[in-house]
Backbone bond lengths (Angstrom), bond angles and torsions (degrees), N, CA, C in turn:
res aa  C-N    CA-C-N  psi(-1)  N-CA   C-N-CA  omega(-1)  CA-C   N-CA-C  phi
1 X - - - 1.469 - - 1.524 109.83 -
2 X 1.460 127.19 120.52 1.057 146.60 141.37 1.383 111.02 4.14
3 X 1.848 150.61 125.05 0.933 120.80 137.42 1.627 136.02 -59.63
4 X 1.616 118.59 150.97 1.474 109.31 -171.22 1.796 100.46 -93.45
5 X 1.094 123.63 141.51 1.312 134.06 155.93 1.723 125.13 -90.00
6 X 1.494 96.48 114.54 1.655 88.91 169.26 1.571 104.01 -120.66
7 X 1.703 101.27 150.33 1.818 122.48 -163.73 1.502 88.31 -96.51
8 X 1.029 108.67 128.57 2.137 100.50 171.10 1.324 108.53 -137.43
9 X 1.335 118.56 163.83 1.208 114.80 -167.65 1.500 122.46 84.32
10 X 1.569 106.95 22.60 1.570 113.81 -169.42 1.658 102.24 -86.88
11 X 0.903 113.22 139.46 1.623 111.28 -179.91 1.800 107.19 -125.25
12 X 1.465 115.18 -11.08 1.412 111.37 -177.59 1.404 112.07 -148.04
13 X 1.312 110.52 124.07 1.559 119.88 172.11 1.793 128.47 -7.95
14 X 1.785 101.12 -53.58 1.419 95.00 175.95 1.672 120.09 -64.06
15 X 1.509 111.49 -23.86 1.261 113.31 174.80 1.579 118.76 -46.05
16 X 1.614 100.67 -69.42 1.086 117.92 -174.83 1.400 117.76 -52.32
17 X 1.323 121.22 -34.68 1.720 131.96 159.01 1.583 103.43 -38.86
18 X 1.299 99.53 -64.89 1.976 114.28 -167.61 1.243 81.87 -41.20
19 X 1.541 122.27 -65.09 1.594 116.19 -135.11 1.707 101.10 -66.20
20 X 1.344 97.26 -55.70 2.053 103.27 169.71 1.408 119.35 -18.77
21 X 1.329 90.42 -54.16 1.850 106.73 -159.65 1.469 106.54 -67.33
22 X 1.490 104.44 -38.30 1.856 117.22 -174.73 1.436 102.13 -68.04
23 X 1.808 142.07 -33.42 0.831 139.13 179.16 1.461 106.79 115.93
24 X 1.204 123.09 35.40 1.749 143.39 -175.00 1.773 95.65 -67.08
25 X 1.337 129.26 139.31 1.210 128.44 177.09 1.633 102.44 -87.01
26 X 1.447 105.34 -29.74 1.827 104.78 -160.85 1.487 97.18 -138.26
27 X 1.184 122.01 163.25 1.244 139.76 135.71 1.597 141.88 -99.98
28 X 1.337 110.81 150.22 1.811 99.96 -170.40 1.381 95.84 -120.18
29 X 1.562 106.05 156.29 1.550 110.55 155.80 1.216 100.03 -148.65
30 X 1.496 107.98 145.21 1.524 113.97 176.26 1.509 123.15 -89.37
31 X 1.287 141.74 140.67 1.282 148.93 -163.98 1.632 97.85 -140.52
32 X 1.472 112.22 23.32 1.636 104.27 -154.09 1.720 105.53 -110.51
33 X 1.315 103.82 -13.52 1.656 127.71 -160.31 1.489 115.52 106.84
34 X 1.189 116.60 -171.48 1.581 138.30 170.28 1.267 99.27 76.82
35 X 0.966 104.25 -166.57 1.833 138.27 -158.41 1.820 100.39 -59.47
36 X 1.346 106.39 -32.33 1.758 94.56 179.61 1.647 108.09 -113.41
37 X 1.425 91.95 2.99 1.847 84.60 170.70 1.733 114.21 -34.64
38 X 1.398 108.40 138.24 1.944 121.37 -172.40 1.428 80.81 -117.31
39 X 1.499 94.37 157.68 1.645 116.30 170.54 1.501 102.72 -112.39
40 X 0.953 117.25 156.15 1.979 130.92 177.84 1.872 100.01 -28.94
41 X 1.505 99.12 -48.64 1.632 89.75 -171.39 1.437 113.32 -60.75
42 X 1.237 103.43 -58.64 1.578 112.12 -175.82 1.260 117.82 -55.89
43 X 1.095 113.48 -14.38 1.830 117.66 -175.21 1.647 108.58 -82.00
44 X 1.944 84.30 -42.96 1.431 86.90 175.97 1.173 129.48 -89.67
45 X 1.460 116.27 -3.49 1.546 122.83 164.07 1.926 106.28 -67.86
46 X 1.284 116.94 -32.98 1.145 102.73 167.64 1.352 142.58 -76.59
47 X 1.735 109.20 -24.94 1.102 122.72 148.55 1.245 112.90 -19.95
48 X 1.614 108.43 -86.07 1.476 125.01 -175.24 1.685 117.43 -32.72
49 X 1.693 98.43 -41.13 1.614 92.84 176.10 1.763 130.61 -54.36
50 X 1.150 96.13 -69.82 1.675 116.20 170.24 1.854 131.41 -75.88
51 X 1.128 110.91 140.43 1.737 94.46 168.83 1.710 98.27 -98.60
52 X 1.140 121.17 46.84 1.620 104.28 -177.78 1.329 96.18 -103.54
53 X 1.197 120.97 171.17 1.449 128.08 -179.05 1.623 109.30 -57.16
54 X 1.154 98.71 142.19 1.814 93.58 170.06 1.405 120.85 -107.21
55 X 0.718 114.53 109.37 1.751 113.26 170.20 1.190 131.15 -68.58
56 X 1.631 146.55 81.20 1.232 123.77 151.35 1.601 157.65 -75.54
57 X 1.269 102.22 111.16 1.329 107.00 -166.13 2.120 113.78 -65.51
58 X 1.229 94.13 117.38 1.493 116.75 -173.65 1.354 124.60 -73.38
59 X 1.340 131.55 157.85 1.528 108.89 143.29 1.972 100.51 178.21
60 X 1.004 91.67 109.85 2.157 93.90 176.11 1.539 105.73 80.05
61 X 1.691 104.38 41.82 1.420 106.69 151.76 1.867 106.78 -146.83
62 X 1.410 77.51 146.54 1.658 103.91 -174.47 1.652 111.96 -45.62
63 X 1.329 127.72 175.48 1.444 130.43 -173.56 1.511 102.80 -98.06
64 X 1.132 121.53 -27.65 1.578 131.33 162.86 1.797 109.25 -65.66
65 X 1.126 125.12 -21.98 1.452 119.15 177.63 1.325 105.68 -109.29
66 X 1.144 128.55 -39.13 1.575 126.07 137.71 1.873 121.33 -6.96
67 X 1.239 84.97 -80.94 1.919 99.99 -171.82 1.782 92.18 -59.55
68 X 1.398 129.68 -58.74 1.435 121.15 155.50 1.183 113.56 11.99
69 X 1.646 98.36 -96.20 1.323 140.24 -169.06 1.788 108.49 -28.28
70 X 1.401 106.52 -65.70 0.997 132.95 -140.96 2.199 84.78 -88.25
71 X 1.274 95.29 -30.99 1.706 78.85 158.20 1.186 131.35 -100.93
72 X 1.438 110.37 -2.80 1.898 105.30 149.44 1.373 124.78 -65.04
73 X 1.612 112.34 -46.02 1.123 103.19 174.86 1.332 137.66 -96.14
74 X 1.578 85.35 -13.21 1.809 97.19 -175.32 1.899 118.58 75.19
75 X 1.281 109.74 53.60 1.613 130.48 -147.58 1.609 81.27 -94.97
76 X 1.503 119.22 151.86 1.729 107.17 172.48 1.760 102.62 -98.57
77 X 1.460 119.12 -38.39 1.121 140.82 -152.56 1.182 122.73 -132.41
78 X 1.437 138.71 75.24 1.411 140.19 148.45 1.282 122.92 -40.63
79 X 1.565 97.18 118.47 1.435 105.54 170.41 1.581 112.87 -107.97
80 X 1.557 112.63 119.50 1.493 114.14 178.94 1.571 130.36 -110.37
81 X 1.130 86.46 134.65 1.529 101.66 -160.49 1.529 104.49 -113.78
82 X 1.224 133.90 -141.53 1.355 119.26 -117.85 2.277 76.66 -89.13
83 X 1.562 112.66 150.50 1.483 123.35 158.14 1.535 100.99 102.58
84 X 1.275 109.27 26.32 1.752 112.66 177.83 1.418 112.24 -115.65
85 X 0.826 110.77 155.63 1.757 120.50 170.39 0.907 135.89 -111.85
86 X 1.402 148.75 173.94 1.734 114.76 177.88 1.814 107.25 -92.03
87 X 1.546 110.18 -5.53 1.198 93.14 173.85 1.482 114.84 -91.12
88 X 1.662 123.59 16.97 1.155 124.09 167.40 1.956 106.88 -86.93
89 X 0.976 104.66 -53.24 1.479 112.39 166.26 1.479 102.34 -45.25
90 X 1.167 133.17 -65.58 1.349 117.07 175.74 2.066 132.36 -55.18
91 X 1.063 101.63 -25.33 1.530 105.96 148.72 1.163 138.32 -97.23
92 X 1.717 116.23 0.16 1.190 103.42 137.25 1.557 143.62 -85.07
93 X 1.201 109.31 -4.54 1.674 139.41 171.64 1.824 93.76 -66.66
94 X 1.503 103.67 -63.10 1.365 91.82 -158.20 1.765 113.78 -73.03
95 X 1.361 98.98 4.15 1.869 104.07 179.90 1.545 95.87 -106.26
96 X 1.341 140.81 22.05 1.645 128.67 160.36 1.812 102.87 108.20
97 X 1.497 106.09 -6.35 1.803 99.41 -157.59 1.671 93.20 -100.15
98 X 1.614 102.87 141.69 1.478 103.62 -165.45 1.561 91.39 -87.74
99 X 1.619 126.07 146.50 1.580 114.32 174.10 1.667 103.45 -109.42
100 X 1.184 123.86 155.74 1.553 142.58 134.32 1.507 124.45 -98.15
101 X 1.034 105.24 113.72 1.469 120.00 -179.09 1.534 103.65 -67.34
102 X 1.317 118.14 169.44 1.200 114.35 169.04 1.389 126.22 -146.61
103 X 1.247 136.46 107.72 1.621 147.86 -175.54 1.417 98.04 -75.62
104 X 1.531 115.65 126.03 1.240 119.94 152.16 2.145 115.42 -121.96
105 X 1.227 80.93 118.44 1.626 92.79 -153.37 1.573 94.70 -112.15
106 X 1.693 102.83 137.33 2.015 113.23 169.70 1.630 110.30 -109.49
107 X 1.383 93.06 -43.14 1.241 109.75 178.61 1.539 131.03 -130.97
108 X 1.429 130.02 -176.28 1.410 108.44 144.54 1.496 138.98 -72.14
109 X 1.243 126.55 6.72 1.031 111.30 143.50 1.410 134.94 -67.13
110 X 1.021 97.58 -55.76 2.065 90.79 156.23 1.415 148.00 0.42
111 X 1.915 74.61 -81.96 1.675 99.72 153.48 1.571 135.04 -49.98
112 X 1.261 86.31 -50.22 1.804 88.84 169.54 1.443 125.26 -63.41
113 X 1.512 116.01 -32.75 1.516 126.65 151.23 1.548 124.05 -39.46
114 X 1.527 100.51 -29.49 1.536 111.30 -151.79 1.416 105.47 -63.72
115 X 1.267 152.72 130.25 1.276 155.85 162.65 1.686 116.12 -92.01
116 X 1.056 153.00 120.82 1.403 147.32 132.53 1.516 124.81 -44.02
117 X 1.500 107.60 110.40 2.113 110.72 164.17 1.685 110.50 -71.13
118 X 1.059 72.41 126.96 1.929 85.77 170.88 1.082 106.91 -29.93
119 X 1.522 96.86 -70.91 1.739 121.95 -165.20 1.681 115.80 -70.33
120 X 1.190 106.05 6.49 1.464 97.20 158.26 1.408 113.92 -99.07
121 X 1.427 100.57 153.26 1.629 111.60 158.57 0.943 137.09 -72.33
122 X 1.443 126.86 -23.04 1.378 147.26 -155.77 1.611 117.36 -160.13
123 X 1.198 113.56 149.29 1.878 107.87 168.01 1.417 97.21 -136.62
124 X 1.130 96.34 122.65 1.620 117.88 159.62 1.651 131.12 -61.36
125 X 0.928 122.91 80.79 1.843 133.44 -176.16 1.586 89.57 -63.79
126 X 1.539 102.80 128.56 1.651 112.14 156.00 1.182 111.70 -159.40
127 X 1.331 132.63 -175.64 1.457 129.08 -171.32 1.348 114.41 -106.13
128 X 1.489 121.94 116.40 1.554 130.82 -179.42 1.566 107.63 -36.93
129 X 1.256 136.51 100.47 1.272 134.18 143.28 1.429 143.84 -112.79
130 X 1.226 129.01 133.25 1.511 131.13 -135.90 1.313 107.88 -77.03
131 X 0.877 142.54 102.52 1.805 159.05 -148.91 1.324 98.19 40.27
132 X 1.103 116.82 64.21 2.040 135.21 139.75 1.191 118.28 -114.17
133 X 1.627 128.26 124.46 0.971 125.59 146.66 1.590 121.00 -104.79
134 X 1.257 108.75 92.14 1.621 94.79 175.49 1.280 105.39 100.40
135 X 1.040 153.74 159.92 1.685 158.25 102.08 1.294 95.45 103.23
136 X 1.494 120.46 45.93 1.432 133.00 170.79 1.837 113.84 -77.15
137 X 1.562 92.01 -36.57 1.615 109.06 -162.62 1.565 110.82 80.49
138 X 1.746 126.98 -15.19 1.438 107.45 164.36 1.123 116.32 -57.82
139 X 1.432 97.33 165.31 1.508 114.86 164.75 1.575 140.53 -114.75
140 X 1.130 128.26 127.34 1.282 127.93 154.02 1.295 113.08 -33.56
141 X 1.243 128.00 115.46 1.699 155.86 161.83 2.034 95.62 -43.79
142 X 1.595 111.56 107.96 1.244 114.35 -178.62 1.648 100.26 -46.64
143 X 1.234 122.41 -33.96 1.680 118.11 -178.89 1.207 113.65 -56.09
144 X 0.949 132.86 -71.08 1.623 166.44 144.83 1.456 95.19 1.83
145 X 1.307 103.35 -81.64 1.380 107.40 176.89 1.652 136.92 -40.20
146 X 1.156 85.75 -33.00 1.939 113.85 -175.16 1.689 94.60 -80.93
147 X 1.386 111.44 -37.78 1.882 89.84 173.30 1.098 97.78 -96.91
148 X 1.237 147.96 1.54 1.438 113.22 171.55 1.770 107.88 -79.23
149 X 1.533 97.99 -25.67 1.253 85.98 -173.01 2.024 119.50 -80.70
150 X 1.460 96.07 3.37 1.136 103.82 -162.77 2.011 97.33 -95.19
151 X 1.525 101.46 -19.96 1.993 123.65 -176.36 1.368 78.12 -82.92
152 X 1.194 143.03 -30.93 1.722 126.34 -168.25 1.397 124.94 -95.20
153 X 1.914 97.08 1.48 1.426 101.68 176.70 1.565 125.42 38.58
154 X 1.784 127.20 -142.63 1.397 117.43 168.90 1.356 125.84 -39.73
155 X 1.204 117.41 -30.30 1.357 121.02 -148.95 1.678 113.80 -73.92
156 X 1.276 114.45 170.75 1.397 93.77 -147.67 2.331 96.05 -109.11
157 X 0.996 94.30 130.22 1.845 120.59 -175.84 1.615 108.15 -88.48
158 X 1.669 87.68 123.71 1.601 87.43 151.83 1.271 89.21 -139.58
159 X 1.543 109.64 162.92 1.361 139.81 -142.52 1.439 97.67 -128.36
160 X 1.375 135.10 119.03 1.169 114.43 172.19 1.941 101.78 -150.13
161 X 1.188 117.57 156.71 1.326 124.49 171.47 1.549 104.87 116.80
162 X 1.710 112.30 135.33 1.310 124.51 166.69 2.231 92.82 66.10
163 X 0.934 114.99 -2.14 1.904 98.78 -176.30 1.712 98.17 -69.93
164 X 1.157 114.63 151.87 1.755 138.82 144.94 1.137 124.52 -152.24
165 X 1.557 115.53 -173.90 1.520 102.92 -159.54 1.598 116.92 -65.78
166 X 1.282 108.92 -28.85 1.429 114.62 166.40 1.558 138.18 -55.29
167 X 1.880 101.43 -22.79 1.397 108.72 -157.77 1.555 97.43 -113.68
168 X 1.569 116.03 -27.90 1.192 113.72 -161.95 1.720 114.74 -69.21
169 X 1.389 111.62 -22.84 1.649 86.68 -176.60 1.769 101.04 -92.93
170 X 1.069 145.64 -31.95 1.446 113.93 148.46 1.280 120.01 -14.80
171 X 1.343 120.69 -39.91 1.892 121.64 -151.73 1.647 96.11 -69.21
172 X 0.930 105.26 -31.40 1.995 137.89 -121.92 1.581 75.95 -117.90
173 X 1.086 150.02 -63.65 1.395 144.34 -173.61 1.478 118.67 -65.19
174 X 1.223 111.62 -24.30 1.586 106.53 -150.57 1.996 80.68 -116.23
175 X 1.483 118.32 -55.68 0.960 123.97 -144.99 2.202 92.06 -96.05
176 X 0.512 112.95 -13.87 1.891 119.60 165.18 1.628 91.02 45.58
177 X 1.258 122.99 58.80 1.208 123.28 160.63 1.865 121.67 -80.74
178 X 1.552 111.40 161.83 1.423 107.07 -176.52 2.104 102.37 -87.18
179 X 0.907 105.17 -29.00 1.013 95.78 -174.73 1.727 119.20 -146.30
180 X 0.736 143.66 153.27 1.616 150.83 -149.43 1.403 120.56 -141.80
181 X 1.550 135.61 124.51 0.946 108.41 -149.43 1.904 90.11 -153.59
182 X 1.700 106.35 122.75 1.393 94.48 168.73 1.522 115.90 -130.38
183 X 1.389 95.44 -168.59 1.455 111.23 -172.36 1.681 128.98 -127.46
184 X 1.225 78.36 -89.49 1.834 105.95 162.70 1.410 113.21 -57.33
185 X 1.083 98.53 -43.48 1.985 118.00 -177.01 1.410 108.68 -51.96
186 X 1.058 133.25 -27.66 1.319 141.37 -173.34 1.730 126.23 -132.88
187 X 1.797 105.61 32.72 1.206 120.08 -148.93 1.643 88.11 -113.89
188 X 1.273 113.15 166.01 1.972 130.84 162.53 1.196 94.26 -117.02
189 X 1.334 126.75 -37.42 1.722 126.40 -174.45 1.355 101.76 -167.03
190 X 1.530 120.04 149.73 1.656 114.98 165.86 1.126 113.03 -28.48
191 X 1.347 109.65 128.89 1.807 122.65 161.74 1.269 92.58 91.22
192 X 1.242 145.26 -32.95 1.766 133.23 -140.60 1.446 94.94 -128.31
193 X 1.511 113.64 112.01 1.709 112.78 -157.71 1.733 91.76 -111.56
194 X 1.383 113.05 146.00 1.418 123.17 172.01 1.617 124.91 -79.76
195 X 0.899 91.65 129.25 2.025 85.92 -153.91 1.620 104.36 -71.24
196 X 1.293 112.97 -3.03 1.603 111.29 -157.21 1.273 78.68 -98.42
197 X 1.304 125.14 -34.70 1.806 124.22 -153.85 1.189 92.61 -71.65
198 X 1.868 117.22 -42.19 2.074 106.61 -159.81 1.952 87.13 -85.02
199 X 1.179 130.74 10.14 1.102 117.45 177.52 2.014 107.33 -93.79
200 X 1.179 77.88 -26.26 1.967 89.70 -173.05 1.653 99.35 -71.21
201 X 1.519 106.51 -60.73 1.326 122.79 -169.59 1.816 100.66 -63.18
202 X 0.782 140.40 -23.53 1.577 122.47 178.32 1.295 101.31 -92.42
203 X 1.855 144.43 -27.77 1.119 147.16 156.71 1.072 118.69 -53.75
204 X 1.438 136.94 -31.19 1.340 140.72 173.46 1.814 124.01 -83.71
205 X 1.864 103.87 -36.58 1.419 109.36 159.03 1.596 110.17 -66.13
206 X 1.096 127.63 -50.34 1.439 114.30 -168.11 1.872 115.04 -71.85
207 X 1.823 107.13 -23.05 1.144 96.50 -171.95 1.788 104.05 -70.03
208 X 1.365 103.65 -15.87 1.845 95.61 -167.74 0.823 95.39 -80.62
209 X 1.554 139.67 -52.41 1.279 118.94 -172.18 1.478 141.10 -34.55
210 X 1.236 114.17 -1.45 1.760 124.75 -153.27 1.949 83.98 -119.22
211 X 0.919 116.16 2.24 1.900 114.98 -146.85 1.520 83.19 -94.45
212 X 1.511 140.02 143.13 1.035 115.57 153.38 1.618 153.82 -88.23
């Protein structure tokens, strides 16, 4: 199986086109703060662009503004990050919304902290940074990474932090994740993504994957 690529951090329609066209498995939007925070319109103007999955990236809102959310924009997949619980992941499972958990790991201690929710589908590997969520550009330590993905057994990995077109099939070789996911990596400026970069970066994740 193919690794999947998701583009995050999209804030405008033509992006999300680029990312489609390059062969992007997912899309992201942030709802979390910072520099690419989207408002309802823009999220949902991207909606409208793509049928690929949408991702919204979460963080310090309730499961009732959640389910909201997710009918303004029509989001497939919440990803929650820092102020969730696993019994929030579990009511959003049981209302139709797919979850990604999310690991933010420095070290192994971390990891050893790290717990898996049932009710997610996925866990998100990224690198602990101290008021960062997301779109830091650090990186997860290829070591680091390789046991978490090895503590996550079947379950299904995306890999995210510090990847670009240059870095990601290393990521993708060593770390055998299901899915890969950038930001910054494929940026001209916050929010405003370079179309050549999500064209490089999905050519470079899929070519490693085949490598043995």
């Amino acid at each position: 199986m193919r690794v999947e690529v998701k583009i995050c951090g999209l804030t405008r329609p033509e992006d999300a086109r680029a990312a489609d066209m390059a062969g992007a498995s997912l899309l992201g939007v942030v709802f979390a703060g910072g520099p690419r925070q989207v408002t309802v319109a823009q999220a949902h103007a991207i909606r409208r662009t793509s049928i690929l999955p949408l991702v919204a990236v979460v963080a310090g809102r309730s499961v009732p503004e959640l389910l909201r959310l997710r009918d303004e924009v029509e989001y497939d997949i919440a990803q929650l990050h820092d102020g969730f619980a696993e019994r929030d992941a579990e009511a959003l499972a049981a209302a139709g919304v797919r979850v990604w958990q999310v690991w933010r790991i420095a070290d192994e201690a971390d990891l050893a902290r790290a717990a898996r929710w049932r009710a997610a589908e996925a866990v998100l590997v990224e690198a602990r940074v101290p008021q960062g969520l997301g779109g830091t550009g650090q990186r997860v330590p290829l070591p680091l990474a390789r046991a978490a993905r090895e503590r996550l057994g079947d379950a299904r990995m995306v890999l995210a932090g510090g990847l670009a077109p240059g870095t990601v099939a290393e990521a993708v070789t060593v770390v055998r994740p299901q899915v890969v996911d950038v930001s910054s990596g494929v940026e001209e400026r916050p929010g405003v993504k370079d179309h050549t970069l999500i064209r490089q970066f999905v050519e470079a994740a899929r070519g490693s994957h085949a490598r043995p």
